[in-house]
C-alpha positions in Angstrom: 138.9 207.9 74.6 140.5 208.9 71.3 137.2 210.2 69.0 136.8 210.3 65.1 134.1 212.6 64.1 130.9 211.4 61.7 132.7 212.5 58.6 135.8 210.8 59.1 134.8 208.0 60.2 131.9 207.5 57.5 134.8 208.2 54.8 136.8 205.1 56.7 134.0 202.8 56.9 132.8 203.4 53.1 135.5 201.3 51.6 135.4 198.2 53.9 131.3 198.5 54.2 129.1 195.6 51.6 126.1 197.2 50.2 123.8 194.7 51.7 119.9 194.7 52.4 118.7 196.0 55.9 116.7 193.5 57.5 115.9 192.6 61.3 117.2 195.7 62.8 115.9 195.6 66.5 116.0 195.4 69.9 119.8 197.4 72.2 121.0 195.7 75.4 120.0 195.9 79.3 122.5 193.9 80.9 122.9 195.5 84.8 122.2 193.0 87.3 119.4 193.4 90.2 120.6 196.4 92.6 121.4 195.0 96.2 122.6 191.4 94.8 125.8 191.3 97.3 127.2 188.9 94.4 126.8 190.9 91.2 129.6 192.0 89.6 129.6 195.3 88.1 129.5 195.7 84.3 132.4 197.8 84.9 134.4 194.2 86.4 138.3 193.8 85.3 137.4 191.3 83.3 141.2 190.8 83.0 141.7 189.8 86.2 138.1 187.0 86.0 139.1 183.3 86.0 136.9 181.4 83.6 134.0 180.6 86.2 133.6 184.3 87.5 133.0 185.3 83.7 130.8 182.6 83.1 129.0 183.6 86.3 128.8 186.9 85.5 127.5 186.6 81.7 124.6 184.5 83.2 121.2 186.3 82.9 122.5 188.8 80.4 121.6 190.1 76.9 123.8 190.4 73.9 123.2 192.1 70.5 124.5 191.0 68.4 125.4 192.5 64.8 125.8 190.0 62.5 126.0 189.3 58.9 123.7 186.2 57.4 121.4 186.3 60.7 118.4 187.6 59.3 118.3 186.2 55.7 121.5 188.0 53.7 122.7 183.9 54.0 119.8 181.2 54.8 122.8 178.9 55.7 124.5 181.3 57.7 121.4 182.6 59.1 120.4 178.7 60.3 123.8 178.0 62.4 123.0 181.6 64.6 119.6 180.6 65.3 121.2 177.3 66.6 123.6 178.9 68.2 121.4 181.4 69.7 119.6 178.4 71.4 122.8 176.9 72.9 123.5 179.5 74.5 120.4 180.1 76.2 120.3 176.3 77.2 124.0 176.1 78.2 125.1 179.6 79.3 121.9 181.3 80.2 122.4 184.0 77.9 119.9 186.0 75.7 121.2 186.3 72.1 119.6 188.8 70.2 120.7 189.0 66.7 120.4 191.6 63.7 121.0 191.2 60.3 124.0 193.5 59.2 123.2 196.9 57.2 125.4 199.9 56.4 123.1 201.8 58.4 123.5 200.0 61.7 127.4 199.7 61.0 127.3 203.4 61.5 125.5 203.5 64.5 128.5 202.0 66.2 130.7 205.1 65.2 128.2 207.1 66.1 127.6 204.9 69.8 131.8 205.3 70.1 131.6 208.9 69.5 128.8 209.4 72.2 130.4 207.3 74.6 127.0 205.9 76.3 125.4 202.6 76.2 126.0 200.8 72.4 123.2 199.6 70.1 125.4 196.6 69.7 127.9 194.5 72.2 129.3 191.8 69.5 129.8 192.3 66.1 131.0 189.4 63.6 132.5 190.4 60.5 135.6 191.1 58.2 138.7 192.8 60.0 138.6 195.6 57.7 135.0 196.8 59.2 136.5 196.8 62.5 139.5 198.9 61.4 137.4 202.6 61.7 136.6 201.3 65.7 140.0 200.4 66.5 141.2 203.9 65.3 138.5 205.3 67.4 139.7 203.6 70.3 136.1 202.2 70.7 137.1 197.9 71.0 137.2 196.5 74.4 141.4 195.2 74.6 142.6 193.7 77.4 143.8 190.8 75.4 140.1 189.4 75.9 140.3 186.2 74.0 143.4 184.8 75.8 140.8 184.1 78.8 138.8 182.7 76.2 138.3 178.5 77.5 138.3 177.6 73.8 141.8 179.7 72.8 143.4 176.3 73.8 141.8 175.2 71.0 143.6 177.6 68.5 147.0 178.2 66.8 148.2 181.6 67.8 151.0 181.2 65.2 148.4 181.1 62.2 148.6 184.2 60.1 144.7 184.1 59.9 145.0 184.0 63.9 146.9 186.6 64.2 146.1 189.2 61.3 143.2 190.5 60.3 144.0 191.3 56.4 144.5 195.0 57.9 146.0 194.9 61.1 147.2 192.1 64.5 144.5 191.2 65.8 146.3 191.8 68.8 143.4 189.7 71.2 140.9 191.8 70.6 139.4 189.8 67.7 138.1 186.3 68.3 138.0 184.7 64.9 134.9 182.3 63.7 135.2 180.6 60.3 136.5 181.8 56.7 136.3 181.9 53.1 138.8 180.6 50.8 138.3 181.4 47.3 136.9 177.9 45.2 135.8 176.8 42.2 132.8 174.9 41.6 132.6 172.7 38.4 130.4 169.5 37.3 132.5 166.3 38.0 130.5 165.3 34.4 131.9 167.4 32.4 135.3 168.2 34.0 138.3 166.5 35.6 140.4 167.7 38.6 143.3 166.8 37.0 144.5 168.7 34.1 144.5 167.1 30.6 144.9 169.1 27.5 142.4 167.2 25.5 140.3 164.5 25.6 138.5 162.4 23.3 134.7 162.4 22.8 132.4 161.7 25.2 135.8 161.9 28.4 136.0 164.6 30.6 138.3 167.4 30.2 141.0 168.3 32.8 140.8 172.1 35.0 143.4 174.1 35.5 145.5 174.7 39.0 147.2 177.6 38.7 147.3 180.6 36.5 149.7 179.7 34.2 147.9 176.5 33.3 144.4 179.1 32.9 146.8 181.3 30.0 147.1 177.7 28.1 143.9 176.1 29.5 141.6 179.0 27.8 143.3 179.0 24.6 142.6 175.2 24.0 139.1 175.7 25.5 137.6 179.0 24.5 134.6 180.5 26.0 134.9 178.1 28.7 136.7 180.2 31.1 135.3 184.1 32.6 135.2 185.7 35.6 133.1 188.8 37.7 132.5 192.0 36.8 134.8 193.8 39.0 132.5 197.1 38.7 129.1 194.9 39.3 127.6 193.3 42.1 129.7 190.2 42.1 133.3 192.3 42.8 134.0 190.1 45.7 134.6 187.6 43.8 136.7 189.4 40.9 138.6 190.9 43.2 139.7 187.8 45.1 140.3 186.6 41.6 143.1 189.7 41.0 144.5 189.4 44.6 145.5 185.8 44.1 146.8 186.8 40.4 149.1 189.7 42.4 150.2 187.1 44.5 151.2 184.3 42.1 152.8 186.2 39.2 154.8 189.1 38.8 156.6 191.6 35.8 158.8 189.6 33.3 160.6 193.0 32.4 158.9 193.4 29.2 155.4 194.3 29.7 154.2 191.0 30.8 154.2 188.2 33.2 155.6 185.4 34.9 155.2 183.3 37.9 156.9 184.4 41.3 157.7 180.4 41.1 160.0 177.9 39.0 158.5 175.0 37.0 160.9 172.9 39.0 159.8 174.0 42.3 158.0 171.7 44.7 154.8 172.9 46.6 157.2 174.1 49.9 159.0 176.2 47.5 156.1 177.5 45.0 154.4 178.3 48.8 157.7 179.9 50.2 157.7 182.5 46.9 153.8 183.4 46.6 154.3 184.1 50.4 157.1 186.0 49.8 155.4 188.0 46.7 152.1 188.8 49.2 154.4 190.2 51.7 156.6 192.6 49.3 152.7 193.9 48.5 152.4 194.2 52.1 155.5 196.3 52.5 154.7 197.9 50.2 151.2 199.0 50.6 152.6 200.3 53.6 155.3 202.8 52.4 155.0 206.1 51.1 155.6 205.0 47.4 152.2 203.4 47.4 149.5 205.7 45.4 146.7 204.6 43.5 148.4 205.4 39.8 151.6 204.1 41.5 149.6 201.0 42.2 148.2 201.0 38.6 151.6 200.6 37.0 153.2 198.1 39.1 150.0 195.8 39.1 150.5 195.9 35.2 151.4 192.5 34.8 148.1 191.6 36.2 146.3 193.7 33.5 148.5 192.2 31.1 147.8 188.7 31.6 143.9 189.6 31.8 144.0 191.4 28.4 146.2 187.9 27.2 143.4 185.8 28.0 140.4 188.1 27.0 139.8 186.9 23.5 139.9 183.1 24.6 136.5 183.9 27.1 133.2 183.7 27.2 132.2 186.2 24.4 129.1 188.2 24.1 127.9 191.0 21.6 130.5 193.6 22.8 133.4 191.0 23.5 134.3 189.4 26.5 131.2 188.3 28.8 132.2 189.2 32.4 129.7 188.2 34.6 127.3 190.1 37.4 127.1 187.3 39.6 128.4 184.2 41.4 124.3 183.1 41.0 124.1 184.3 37.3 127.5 182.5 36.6 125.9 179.6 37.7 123.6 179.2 35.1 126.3 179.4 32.3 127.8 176.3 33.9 124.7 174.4 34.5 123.9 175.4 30.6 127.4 174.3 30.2 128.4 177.7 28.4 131.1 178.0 31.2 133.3 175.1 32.9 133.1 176.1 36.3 132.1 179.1 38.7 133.2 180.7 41.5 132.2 180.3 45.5 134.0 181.3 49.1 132.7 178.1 50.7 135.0 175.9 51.8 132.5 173.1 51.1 129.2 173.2 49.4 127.8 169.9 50.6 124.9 171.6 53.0 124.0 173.7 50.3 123.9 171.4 47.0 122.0 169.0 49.5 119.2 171.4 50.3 119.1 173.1 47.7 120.1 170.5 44.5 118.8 172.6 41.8 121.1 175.8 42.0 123.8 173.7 41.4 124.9 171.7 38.4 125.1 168.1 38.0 127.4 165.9 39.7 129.1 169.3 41.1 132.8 169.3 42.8 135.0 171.7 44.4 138.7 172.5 43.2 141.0 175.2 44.9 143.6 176.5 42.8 147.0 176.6 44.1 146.9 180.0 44.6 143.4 180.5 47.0 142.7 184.2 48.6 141.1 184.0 51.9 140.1 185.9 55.0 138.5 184.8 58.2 135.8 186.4 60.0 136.0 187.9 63.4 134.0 188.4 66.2 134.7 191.9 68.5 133.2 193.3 71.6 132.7 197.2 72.4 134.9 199.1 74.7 131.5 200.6 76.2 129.6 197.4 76.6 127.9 196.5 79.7 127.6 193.2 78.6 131.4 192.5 77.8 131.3 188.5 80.1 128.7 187.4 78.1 129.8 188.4 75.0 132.9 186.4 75.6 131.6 183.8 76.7 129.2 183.2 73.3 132.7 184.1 71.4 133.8 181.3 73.5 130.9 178.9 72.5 131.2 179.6 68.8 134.8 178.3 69.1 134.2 175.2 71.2 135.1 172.1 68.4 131.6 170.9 68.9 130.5 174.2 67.7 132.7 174.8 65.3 131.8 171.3 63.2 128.6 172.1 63.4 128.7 175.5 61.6 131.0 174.0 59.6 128.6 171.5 58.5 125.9 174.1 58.2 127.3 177.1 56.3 130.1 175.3 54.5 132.6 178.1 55.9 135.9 176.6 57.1 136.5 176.1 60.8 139.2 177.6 62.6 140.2 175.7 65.4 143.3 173.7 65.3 142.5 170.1 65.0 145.7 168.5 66.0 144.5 170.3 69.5 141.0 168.6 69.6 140.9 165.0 71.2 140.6 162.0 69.3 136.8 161.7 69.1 136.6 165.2 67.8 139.7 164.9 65.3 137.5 161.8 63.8 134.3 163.5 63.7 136.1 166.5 61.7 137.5 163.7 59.3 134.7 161.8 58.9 133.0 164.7 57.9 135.5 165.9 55.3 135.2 162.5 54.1 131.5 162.4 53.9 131.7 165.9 51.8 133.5 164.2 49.1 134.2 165.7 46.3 132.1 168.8 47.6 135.3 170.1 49.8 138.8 170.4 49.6 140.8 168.0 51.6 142.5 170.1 54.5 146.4 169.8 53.3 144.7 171.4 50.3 143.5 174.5 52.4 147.1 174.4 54.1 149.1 174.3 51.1 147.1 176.6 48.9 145.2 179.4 50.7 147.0 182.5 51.8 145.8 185.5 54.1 144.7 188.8 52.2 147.6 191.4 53.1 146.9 193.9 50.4 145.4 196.6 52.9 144.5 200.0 51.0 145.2 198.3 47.6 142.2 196.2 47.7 140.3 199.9 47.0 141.6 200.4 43.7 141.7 196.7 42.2 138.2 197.2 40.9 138.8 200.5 39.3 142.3 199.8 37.7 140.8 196.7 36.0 138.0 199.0 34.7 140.9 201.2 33.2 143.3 198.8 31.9 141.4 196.2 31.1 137.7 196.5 30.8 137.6 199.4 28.8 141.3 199.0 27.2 
């Protein structure tokens, strides 16, 4: 087993890593089967060589921990589809789902367990590909093209780039992927239109914007309408998604400024064909030896040119432009109708303006720009697992369609599967519920044509700080 010591990998997991609360942190596995049972297979089993039923037979009776993020309060929503899912698998699988809320501290107990080489603190963990990226160099993910046995793979499209890449590296079938974030806007359908209009007389709705060349014009002719996060606060996330779909949709017009990757002519095959293009010469680029963080400052100057265009045309407060802390605390500008809209990584926000009515403004709708940054999430077992069968079998669960709608429905993430490959009942029962969202979720040719994989690797590190440098404090 390749090793990576404490310091090295701490360094490697720092950048990836959330500063999130610690909460429910319990509870390791103890998976072996009864000694003397002349049909127990060991824990040590080529999984590889298992049909279907001998891995289901095998996972029954056995415990995973599970390390996930939103499953002890970090997302009530998210936390609510685990505790469902926790009890279908006990009814349907016979399996014992332990779950603990995600903390930098127990992320790096699963360098330390790979370093160790004994019995983990966790089988499964669900999160971004970049937290798994300090594990895979360590050698310490269970391979063996595990999710091709996967039942449920059927039910995906190995050919989607989400599928298949991680936003740092192939997932090469060691990753099962369950739901993603696409980048949105949230705006009150009272106050704004989806469609863009200039102006408007008084008492109609205004039009939004739909790309970032529309935003330059959009926030001249409504100022203070229009801001975005604090890339050095608490609400990066969301700033930096902000940047990376701004990398991706413009680019240097040879003078010091910008211009779009795209013609004005173009139709959305094209405009789609050139973003893609533009995300991939990033890629190649992140990759080579030319890329250095002031290297990176200079080329991404179009990006902090078009920011410091539009600064005097946003939200203003005492010291100039108002960037906010929050996706919460932008909220309140738009329901106090100091901002137009706000930002979310929900692919729908029906579930949550249903329960909870009064975080959100009135009459609220959804509207993804043409340009949308997104990134699934993944689920991966550990090479040193003993409870490797039943961990792929609840991967498997979280990707049956049945499954799948239902967290759908519950967290408002998007689903994953490929619904031309579910039957007919199940391709109407994702459609009727699209349609019963509404206005509250894109349609899904509107996640196809508009979002796009994150592929900016070791860039994403500096994003936040050059926009501190060339554009905060410039």
């Amino acid at each position: 087993m390749k090793t990576v010591s404490r310091r090295n990998f701490i360094a490697l997991s720092g950048a990836a890593a959330a500063s999130v609360a610690v909460a429910g942190l319990t509870g390791c596995s103890n998976n072996e089967k009864p000694a003397g049972d002349p049909n127990a297979l060991t824990v040590d089993a080529n999984l590889a060589e298992m049909t279907w039923e001998q891995i289901l037979e095998e996972a029954k009776g056995q415990t995973v921990t599970f390390l996930a993020w939103g499953s002890g309060g970090a997302d009530a929503f998210v936390q609510k589809y685990w505790d469902q899912l926790k009890t279908y698998v006990a009814d349907q699988y016979d399996i014992k789902l332990q779950l603990v809320e995600y903390a930098q501290a127990e992320y790096e107990k699963i360098g330390t367990d790979i370093e160790n080489g004994g019995k983990p603190t966790y089988d499964l963990f669900w999160f971004t590909g970049a937290m798994f990226a300090p594990f895979r160099a360590a050698d310490g993910l269970f391979g063996e093209n595990w999710m091709t046995k996967l039942d449920s793979y059927k039910y995906l499209n190995p050919a989607d780039p989400f599928v298949a890449f991680d936003g740092l590296n192939n997932t090469d079938n060691m990753e099962s992927p369950f739901q993603g974030c696409q980048q949105m806007l949230v705006y009150s359908q009272d106050k704004w239109s989806r469609d863009l209009a200039w102006d408007a007389s008084e008492g109609e709705v205004k039009g939004l914007f739909h790309n970032f060349a529309e935003l330059a014009q959009w926030v001249q002719k409504n100022p203070g309408k229009f801001s975005y996060m604090d890339l050095t606060g608490a609400g990066n996330f969301h700033g930096i998604l902000l940047l990376k779909a701004l990398l991706s949709e413009l680019t240097d017009d040879g003078n010091g400024g910008w211009k779009t990757v795209y013609d004005e002519a173009d139709d959305a095959a094209a405009r789609r064909q050139k973003i893609q293009a533009n995300i991939d010469a990033w890629w190649d680029w992140s990759n080579s030896a030319d890329c250095t963080e002031e290297a990176f400052y200079e080329k991404a100057g179009y990006v902090w040119a078009y920011l410091n265009d539009i600064k005097p045309y946003l939200l203003q407060g005492d010291n100039g432009p108002l960037y906010i802390a929050t996706a919460p605390e932008m909220m309140q500008y738009v329901i106090a109708g100091d901002l137009a809209c706000t930002f979310t990584t929900c692919t729908s926000i029906a579930s949550r303006v249903e329960a909870t009515p009064d975080a959100y403004m009135a009459n609220p709708g959804i509207l993804m720009m043409q340009t949308s940054i997104g990134y699934w999430d993944y689920n991966v077992i550990f090479k040193n697992s003993p409870s490797k069968a039943a961990a792929m079998v609840v991967s498997n669960a979280m990707l049956e369609p049945a499954q799948q709608l239902l967290a759908f429905e519950t967290t408002g993430n998007g689903y994953n599967v490929d619904v031309t490959k579910l039957d007919a009942e199940m391709q109407d029962e994702f459609a009727a519920l699209i349609e019963e969202m509404g206005a509250l979720s894109p349609s899904a040719e509107e996640v196809a044509t508009n979002g796009y994989v994150d592929k900016f690797g070791k860039i994403a590190n500096w994003i936040a700080s050059g926009w501190d440098q060339k554009v905060n404090r410039a």
